[in-house]
C-alpha positions as CSV (number, residue, x, y, z in Angstrom):
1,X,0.0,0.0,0.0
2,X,1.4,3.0,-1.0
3,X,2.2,5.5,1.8
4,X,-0.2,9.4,2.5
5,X,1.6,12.3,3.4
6,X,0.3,15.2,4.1
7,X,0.9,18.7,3.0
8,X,-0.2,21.7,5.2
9,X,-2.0,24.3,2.8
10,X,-1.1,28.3,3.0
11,X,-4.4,30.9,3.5
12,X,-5.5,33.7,1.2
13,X,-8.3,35.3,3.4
14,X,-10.9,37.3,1.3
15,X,-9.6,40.2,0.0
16,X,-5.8,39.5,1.3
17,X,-2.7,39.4,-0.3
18,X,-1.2,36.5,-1.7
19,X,-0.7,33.9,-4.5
20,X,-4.4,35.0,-5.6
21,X,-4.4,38.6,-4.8
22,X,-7.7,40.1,-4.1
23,X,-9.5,37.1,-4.0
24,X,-13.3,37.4,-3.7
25,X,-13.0,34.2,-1.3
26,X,-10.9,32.7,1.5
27,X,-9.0,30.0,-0.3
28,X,-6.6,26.8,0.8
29,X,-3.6,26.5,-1.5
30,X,-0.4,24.7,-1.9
31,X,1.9,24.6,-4.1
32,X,1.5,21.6,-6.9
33,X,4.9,20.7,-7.0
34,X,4.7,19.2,-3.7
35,X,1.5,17.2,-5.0
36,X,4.0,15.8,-7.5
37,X,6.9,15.6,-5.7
38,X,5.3,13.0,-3.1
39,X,3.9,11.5,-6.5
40,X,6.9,10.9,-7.7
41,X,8.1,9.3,-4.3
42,X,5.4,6.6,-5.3
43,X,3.3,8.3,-2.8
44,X,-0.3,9.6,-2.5
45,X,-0.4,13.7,-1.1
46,X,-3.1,14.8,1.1
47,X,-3.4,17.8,1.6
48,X,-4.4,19.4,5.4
49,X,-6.5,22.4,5.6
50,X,-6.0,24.8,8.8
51,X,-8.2,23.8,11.0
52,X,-9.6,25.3,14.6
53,X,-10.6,21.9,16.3
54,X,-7.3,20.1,17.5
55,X,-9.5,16.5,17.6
56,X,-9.8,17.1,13.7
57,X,-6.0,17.8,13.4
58,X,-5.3,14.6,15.2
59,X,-7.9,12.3,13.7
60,X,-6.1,13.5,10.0
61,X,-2.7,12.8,11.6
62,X,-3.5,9.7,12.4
63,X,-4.5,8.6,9.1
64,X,-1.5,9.5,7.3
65,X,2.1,8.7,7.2
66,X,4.1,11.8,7.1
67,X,3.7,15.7,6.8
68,X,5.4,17.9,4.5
69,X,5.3,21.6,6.7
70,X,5.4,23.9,3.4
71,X,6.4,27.7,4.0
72,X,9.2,29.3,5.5
């Protein structure tokens, strides 16, 4: 079975600054080279919204394999 990692998303907030400037909605978004670097691992990316509750951030964590942290 082929192994999930995860890949933490960035937020544009409504409006905000950003890779989509001036969006007209709050958006998720991660780069896709990450999707297809873990692809070309022989992997399957998932990616991980920011979320508030931490018993959804642990019930996601432990269904997957690894994390990529993206950012700086």
């Amino acid at each position: 079975m082929k192994p999930v990692i995860g890949i933490t998303c960035a937020l544009t907030k409504k409006g905000g600054m950003g890779p989509v400037p001036t969006s007209p909605e709050t958006i998720f978004h991660v780069s896709a080279d990450y999707c297809q670097a873990v692809e070309q691992v022989d992997a399957i990316p998932l990616l991980i919204p920011i979320v508030q509750s931490s018993a959804t951030l642990t019930r996601i964590l432990e269904n997957i394999d690894g994390v990529i942290v993206t950012g700086g």
